[in-house]
Structure formats: structure tokens, C-alpha cells
C-alpha atoms as one frame of an Amber mdcrd trajectory, in Angstrom:
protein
  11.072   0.376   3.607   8.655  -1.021   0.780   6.057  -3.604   1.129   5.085
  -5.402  -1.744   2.716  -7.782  -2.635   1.150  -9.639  -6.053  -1.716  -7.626
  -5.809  -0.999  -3.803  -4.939   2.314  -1.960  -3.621   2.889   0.045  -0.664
   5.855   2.159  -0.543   7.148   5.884  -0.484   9.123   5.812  -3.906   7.137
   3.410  -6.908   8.781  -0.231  -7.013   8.920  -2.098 -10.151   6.466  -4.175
 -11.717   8.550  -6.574 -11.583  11.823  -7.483 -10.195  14.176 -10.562 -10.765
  15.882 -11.590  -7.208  18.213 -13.612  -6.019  16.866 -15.408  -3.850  19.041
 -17.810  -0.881  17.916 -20.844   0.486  15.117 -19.971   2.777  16.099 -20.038
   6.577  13.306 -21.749   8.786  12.662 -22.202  12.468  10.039 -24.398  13.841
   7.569 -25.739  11.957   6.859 -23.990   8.942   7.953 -20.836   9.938  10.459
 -19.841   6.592  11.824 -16.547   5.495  14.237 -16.050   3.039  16.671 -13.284
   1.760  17.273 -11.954  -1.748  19.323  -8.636  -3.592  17.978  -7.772  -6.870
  20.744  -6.461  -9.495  20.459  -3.254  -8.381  21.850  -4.389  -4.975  18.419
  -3.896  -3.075  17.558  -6.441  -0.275  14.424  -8.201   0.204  12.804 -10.706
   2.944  10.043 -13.146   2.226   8.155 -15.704   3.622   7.967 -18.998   1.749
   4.449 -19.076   2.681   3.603 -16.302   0.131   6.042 -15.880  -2.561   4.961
 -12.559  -4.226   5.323 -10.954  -1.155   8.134  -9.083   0.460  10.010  -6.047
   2.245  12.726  -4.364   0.387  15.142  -1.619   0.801  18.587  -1.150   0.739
  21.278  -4.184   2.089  22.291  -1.309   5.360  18.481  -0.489   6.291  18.072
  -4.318   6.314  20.917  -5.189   8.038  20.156  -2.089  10.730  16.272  -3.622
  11.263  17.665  -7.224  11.797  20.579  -5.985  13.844  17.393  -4.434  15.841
  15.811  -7.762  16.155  18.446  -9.431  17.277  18.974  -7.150  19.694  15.595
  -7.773  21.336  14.001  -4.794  19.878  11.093  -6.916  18.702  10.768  -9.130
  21.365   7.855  -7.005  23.010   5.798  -8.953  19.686   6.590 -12.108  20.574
């Protein structure tokens, strides 16, 4: 999974400079909790938080949908 922000990038394979994505009306809970999805032309998936734009998680659309398939599970829910 890659982390990426404005400033630096943190990742096992090099992630483009820049990336054009797709990005879907952002999804938000209470407050101003917001997260959105996006696929770059490649077909890579990426989550972001409205809150800062230039940064995100990508990797591919079935490591994505196995981590939030996690969460929903209750995988996570040990953070909350």
C-alpha cells in the first residue's frame, strides 16, 4: 500500500509525481469527517480525506476493496 503526501512519498515501488484521479463525491459521516475514493487511468485506487487533498493511500482496486472489506468486518474497531 502507498502513502502519499504533497510533501514526500512513502511507498515500496516509486509513485508518480503526479497523478490525475478520478475522484467521487466524497462520502462523510459526522461532522466533518470526509473521505473520498478515486482510480487513476491506470486503474489504481486511492482514499483521501477532504481535509487534506494532496494526501492519500493507493494501491490496486482488490487490495482496497480486501482492507475495507476488513473494516467492515470489525477488524479496525479495536481503533475506535
Amino acid at each position: 500500500m502507498n502513502v502519499t503526501t504533497t510533501a514526500r512519498t512513502t511507498s515500496r515501488t516509486t509513485a508518480p509525481a503526479t497523478v490525475d484521479i478520478d475522484w467521487s463525491e466524497a462520502f462523510c459521516s459526522e461532522g466533518a469527517n470526509c473521505f473520498r475514493f478515486g482510480l487513476d487511468d491506470s486503474g489504481r485506487a486511492y482514499i483521501g480525506s477532504t481535509l487534506s487533498p494532496g494526501e492519500y493511500v493507493s494501491d490496486s482496486v482488490e487490495a482496497l476493496r480486501a482492507l475495507i472489506s476488513a473494516v467492515k468486518a470489525g477488524a479496525a474497531d479495536h481503533l475506535l
